[in-house]
C-alpha positions as CSV (number, residue, x, y, z in Angstrom):
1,X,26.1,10.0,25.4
2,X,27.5,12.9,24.5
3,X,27.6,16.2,26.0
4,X,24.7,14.5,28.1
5,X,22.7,13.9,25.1
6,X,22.0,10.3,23.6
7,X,23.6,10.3,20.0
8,X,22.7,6.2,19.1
9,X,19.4,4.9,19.7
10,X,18.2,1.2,19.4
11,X,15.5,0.2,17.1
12,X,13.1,0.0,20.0
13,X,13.9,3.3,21.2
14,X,13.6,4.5,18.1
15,X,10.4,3.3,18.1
16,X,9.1,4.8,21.0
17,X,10.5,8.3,19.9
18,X,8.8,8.4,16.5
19,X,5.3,6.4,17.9
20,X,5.5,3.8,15.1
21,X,5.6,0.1,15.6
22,X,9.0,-1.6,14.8
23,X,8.3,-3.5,11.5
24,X,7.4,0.0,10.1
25,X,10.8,1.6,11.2
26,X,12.6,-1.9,9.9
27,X,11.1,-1.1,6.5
28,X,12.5,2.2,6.8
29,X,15.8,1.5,7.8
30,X,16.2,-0.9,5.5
31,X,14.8,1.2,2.5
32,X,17.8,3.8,3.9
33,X,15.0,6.7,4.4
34,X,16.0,6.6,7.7
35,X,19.9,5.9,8.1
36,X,21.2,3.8,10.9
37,X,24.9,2.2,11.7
38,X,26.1,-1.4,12.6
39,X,28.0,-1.4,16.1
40,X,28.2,-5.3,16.4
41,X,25.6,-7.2,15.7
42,X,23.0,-4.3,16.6
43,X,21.4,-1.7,14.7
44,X,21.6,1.8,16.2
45,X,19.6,4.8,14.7
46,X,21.3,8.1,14.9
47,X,19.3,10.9,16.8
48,X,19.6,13.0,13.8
49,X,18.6,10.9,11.8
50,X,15.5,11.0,13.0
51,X,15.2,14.2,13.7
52,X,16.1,15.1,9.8
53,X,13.2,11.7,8.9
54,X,10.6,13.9,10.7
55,X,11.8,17.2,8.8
56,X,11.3,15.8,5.8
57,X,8.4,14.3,6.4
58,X,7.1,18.1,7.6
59,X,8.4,19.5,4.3
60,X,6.7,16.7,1.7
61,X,3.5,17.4,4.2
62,X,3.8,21.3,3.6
63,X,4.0,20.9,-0.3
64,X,1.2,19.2,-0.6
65,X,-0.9,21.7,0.7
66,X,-2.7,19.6,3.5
């Protein structure tokens, strides 16, 4: 943590902040749409990350007029 705030997150609880199911998030990480570092032999998501996955998500959304 830093500052009090969690900077790495595991795939799981990456997961559970995004509400999809793991092989999807796996797909993404591995496609690089949503970054992630090796620390070992685990795979850690960065918060923002996932916080800049959902902003572009927002933005492809808003262009499409739905």
């Amino acid at each position: 943590m830093m500052g009090g705030r969690t900077v790495l997150l595991t795939v799981d609880e990456a997961c559970d902040q995004l509400r999809i199911g793991r092989s999807l998030l796996l797909q993404k990480l591995y496609a690089n749409e949503i970054p992630s570092v090796r620390v070992g032999r685990r795979r850690l998501v960065p918060t923002s990350a996932l916080e800049e996955y959902v902003e572009r998500l927002q933005a492809e959304q808003a262009g499409d007029g739905s």
